[in-house]
C-alpha positions in Angstrom: 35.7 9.8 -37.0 33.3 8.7 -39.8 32.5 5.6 -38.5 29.3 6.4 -35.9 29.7 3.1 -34.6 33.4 4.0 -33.4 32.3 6.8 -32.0 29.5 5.1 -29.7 32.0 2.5 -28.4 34.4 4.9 -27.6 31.9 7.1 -25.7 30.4 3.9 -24.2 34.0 2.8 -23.2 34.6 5.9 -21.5 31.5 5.7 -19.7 32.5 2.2 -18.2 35.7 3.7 -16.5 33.9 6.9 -14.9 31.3 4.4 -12.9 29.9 8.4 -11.9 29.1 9.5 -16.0 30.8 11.8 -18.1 30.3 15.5 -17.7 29.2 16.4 -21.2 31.2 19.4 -22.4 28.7 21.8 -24.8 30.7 21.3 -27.8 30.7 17.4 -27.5 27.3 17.4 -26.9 26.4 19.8 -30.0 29.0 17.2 -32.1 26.6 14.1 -31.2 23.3 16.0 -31.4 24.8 17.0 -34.9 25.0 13.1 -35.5 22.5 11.9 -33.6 20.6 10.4 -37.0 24.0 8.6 -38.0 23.4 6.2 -35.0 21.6 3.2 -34.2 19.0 2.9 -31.8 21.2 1.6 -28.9 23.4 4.4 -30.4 21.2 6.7 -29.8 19.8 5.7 -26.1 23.5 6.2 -25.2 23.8 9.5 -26.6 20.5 10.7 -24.9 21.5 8.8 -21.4 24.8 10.8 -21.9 23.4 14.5 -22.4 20.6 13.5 -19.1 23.5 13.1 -17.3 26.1 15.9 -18.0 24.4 18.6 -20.3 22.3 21.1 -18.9 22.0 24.0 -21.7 20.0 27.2 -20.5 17.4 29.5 -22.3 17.4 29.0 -25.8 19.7 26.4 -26.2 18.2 24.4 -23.8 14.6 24.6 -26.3 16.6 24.3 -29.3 17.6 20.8 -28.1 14.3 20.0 -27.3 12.8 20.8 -30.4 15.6 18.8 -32.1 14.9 15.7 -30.2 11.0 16.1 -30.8 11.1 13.6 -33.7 12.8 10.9 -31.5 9.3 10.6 -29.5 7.7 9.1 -32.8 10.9 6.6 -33.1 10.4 3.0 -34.1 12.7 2.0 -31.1 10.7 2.1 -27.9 14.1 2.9 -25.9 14.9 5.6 -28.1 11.0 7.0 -27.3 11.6 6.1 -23.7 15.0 7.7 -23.3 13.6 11.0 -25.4 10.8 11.2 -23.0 13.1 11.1 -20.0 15.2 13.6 -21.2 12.1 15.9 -21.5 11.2 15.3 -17.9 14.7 16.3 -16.9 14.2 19.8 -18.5 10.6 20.0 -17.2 12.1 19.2 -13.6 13.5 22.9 -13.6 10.6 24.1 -15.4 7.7 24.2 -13.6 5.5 26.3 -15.7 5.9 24.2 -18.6 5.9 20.8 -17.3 2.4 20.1 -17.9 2.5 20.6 -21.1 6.0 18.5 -21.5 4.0 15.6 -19.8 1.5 16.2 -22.3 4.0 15.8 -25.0 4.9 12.6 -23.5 1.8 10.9 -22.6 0.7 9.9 -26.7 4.4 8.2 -27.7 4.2 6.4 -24.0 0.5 5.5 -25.3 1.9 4.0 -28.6 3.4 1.4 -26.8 0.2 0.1 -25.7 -0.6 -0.6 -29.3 2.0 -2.8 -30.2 1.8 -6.9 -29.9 4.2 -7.4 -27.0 2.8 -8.0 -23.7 5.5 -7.2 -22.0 6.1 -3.7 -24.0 2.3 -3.3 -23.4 3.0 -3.7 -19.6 5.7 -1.2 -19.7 3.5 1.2 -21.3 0.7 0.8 -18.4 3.4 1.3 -15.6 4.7 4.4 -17.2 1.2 5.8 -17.5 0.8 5.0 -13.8 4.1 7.0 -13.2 2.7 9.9 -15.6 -0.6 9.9 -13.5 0.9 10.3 -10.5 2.9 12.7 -11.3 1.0 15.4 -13.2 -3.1 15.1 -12.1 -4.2 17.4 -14.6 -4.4 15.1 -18.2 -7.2 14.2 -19.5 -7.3 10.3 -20.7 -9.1 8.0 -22.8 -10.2 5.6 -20.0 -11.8 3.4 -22.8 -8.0 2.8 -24.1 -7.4 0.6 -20.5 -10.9 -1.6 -20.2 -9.1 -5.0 -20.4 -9.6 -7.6 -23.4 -10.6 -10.9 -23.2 -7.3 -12.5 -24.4 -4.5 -10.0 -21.9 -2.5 -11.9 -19.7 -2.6 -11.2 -15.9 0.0 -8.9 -15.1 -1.6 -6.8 -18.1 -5.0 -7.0 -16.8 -3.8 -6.1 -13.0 -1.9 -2.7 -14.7 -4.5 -1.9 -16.4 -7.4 -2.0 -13.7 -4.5 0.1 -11.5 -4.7 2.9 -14.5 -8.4 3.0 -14.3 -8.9 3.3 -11.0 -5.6 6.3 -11.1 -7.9 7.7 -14.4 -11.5 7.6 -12.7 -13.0 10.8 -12.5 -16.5 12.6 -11.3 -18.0 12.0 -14.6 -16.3 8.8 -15.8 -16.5 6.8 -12.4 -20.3 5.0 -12.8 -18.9 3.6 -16.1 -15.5 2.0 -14.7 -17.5 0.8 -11.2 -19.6 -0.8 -14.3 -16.5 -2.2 -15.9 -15.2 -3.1 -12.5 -17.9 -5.4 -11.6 -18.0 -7.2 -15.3 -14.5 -8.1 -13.9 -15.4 -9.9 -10.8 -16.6 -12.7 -13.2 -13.8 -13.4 -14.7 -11.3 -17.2 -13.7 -8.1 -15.4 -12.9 -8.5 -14.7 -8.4 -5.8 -11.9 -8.7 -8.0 -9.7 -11.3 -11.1 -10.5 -8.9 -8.9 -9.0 -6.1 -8.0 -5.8 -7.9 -11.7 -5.4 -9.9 -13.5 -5.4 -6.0 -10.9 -3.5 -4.3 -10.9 -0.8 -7.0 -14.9 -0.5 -6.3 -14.0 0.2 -2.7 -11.0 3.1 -4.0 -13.4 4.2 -6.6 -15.8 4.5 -3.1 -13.8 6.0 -0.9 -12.6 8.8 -3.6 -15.8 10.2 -4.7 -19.0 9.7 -2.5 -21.4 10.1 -5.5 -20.3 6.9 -6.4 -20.7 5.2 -2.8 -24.3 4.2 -3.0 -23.7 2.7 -6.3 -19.9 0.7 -4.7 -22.5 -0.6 -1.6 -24.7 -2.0 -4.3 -22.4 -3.9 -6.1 -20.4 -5.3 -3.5 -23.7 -6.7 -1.5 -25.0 -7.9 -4.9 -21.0 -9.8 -4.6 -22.0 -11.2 -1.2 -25.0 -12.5 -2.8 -23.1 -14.8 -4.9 -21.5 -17.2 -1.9 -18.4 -17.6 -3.9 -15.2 -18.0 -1.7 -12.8 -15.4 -3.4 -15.7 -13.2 -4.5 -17.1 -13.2 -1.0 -13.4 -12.4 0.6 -12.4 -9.4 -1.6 -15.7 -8.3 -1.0 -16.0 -8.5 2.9 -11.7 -6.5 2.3 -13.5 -3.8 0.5 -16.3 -3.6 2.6 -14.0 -3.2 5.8 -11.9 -0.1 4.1 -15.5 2.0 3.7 -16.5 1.0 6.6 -13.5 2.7 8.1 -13.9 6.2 6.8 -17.9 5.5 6.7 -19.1 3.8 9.8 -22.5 5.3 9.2 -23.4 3.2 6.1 -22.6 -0.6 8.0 -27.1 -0.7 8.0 -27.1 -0.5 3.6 -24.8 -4.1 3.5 -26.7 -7.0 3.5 -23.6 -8.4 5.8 -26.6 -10.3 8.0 -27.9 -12.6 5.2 -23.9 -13.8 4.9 -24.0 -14.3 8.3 -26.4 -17.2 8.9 -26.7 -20.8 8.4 -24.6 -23.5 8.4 -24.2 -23.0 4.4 -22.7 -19.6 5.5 -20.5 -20.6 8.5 -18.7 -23.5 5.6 -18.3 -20.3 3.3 -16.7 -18.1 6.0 -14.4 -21.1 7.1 -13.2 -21.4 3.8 -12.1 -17.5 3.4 -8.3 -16.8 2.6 -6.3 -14.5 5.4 -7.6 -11.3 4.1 -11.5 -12.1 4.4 -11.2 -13.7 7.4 -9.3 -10.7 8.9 -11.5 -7.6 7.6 -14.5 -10.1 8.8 -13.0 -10.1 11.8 -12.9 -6.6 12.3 -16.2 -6.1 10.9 -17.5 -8.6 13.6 -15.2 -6.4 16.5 -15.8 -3.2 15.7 -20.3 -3.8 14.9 -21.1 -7.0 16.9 -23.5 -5.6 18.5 -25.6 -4.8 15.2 -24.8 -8.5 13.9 -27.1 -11.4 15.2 -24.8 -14.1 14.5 -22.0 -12.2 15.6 -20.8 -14.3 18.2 -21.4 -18.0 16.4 -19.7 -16.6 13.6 -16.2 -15.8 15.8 -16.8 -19.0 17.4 -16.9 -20.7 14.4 -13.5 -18.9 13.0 -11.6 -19.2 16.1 -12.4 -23.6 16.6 -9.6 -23.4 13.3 -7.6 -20.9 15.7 -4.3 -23.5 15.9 -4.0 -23.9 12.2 -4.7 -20.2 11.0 -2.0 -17.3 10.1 -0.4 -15.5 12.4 -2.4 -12.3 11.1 -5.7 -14.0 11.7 -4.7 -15.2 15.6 -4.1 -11.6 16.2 -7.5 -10.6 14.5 -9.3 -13.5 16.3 -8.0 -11.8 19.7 -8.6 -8.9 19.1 -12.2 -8.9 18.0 -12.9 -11.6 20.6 -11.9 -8.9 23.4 -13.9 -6.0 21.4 -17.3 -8.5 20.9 -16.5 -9.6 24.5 -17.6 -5.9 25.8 -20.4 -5.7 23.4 -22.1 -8.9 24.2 -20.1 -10.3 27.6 -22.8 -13.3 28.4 -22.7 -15.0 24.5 -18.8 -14.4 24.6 -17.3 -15.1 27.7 -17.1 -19.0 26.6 -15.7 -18.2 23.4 -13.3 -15.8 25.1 -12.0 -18.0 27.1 -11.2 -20.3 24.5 -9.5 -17.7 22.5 -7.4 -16.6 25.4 -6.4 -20.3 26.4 -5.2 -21.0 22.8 -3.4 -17.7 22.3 -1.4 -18.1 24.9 -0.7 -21.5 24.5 0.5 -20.7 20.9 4.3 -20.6 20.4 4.2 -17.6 18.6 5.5 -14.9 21.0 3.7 -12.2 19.0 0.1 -14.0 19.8 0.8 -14.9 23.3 1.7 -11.1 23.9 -1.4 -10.0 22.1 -3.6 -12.1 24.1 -1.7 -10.7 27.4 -2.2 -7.7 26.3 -6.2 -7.9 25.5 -6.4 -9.9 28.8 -5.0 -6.4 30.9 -7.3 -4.2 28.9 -10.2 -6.1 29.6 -9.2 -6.1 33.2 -9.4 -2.3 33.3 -13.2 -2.1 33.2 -15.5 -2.2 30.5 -15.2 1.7 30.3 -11.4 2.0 29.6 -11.6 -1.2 27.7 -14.0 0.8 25.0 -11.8 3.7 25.2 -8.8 1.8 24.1 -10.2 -1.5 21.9 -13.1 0.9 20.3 -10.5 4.0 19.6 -11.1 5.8 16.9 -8.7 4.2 13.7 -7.4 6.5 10.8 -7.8 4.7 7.7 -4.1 3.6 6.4 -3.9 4.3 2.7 -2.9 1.1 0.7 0.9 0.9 0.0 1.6 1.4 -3.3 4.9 0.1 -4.3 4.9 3.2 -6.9 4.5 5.9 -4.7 8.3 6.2 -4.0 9.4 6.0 -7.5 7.9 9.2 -8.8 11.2 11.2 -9.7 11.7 11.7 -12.9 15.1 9.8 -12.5 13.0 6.7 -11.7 11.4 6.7 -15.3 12.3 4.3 -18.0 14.3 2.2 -14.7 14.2 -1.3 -14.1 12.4 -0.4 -10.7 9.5 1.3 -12.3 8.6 -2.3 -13.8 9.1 -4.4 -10.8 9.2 -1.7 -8.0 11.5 -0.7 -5.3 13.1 -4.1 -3.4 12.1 -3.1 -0.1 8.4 -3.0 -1.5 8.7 -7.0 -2.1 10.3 -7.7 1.1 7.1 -5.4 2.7 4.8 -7.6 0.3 3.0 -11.1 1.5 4.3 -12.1 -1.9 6.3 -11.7 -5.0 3.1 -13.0 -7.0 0.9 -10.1 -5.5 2.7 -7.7 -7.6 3.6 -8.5 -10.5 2.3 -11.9 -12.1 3.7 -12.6 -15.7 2.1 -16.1 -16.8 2.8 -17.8 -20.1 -0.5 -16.8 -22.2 
């Protein structure tokens, strides 16, 4: 048939009645490579969905067809670019030794979408760089291509903080913590939250960098803004967790005192007031204020989260062994109202901190002080780094048990109308 357009609906057609895909035959698939430049662009998507699914060619076929499709990576259609890249991933699945350099292929055309005036193409783009990065370590980036711009909506500037801090390296990490902390000044709370947390990664990955993540996030506390101050106490907690040794370099005291500073700490969201918490549990002892400071958290016990009861108890019971005399009022307290709380999962906890405490202070401090492997933050991309995962709805809004594991829809992805 002539007509290409007959000849796409009648392959698409045939598609729809085999739900499982049509096993591609080699000489179909050299009679639509042959007229792959007749089609459209949806045309062509089809044709190249068709071949990932049912034509494997070998040796030098198998290159021939690669080299053939080359051109299709510098298409105007983003799909067709998309799909082209795909296809080359599918080859490079089987190919080891030359799957760096197909990814290397890839990684300018996925770039080019970046360029383009769409925010939502240019959000594509960034979440198919993430999936490049995890998948192939070894590229070098420009990481000055991802600083964000003044005018990129949210869910832009949240991708493109994630591909930084996936980009940073030994040599380029100083200049994005620098970028980072411009960030932390900026309106929008959920690019505060990534810029301060992604100090804290950039931290954790290389320790040249630590002394410079302690000074920026103390310099953070300084500022006694509510969501500055609670990202910053988050990040704080996850080094403190791999690097107890460094709690004497943050200025966590200063934070800690005054009636200016107990109204700031009241006002925290869930996640300050729960890495506080543990900060106050697990170094209490080093902390003057320590015990006010709980005290002052745990008189809003009734109307907080269920995540901050549970953090209440159980840094109550761990402060309780460090300083008994200052907490056993405030323990009390705690205990009373977590069990009186009709939330089974509190009135357990507080049970179960109550029998602990009754063991002796030696046992207690075995089991409440216990040393705690630092849990790597879920990341909803981690399980979509097959190949069959690129170009698929689910690399854009991630896999759907990820949002039912999530506090929120809104902490993934946020598209807002600017």
């Amino acid at each position: 048939v002539n007509d290409q357009s007959i000849v796409v609906n009648a392959h698409y057609a045939i598609n729809e009645l085999d739900l499982s895909g049509i096993s591609i035959e080699p000489q179909w698939a050299i009679y639509l490579h042959n007229r792959f430049k007749e089609f459209n662009g949806w045309g062509k998507c089809l044709v190249l969905e068709a071949l990932m699914k049912g034509y494997h060619p070998q040796g030098d076929d198998m290159f021939d067809m690669l080299n053939a499709l080359d051109g299709m990576l510098q298409h105007s259609n983003p799909a067709v670019v998309l799909d082209t890249a795909k296809l080359f991933l599918i080859v490079a699945k089987n190919l080891p030794k030359i799957t760096e350099q197909i990814y290397l292929r890839i990684r300018e055309p996925v770039l080019t979408l970046l360029a383009c005036g769409n925010w939502e193409m240019i959000f594509l783009g960034l979440r198919h760089v993430i999936f490049i990065l995890k998948r192939c370590h070894n590229l070098k980036w420009d990481h000055h291509f991802f600083f964000l711009k003044e005018n990129d909506p949210t869910f832009v500037k949240i991708s493109k903080i994630s591909v930084l801090t996936a980009v940073c390296s030994e040599t380029t990490a100083e200049e994005i913590t620098q970028e980072f902390s411009a960030y932390v000044y900026y309106s929008d709370s959920r690019v505060i939250q990534r810029a301060i947390l992604g100090i804290a990664e950039i931290s954790l990955k290389f320790q040249s960098q630590l002394q410079l993540g302690i000074f920026k996030l103390n310099s953070f506390l300084e500022l006694e803004l509510e969501e500055i101050t609670a990202w910053t106490f988050e990040a704080i907690s996850r080094i403190l967790r791999k690097f107890p040794r460094t709690f004497p370099e943050f200025s966590l005291g200063k934070t800690m005192q005054g009636p200016e500073s107990f109204k700031l700490i009241s006002t925290l969201n869930s996640h300050g007031k729960i890495a506080l918490l543990w900060i106050l549990g697990q170094f209490g002892k080093e902390i003057q204020d320590a015990a006010y400071v709980l005290e002052e958290i745990s008189t809003r016990f009734q109307v907080e989260s269920l995540e901050v009861k549970l953090e209440i108890i159980h840094a109550a019971s761990k402060l309780f062994i460090l300083e008994p005399n200052q907490m056993m009022p405030i323990l009390q307290l705690v205990f009373k109202l977590g069990v009186e709380d009709s939330n089974v999962d509190v009135s357990e906890k507080t049970q179960l901190c109550s029998r602990i405490l009754a063991l002796g202070s030696r046992e207690a401090t075995n089991i409440l002080f216990s040393e705690e492997i630092l849990k790597e933050e879920e990341d909803e991309m981690e399980e979509m780094t097959d190949v069959e995962g690129f170009n698929q709805v689910k690399l854009v809004h991630g896999n759907p048990d990820y949002f039912l594991r999530s506090e929120s829809v809104e902490d993934l992805i946020s598209f807002d109308s600017t």
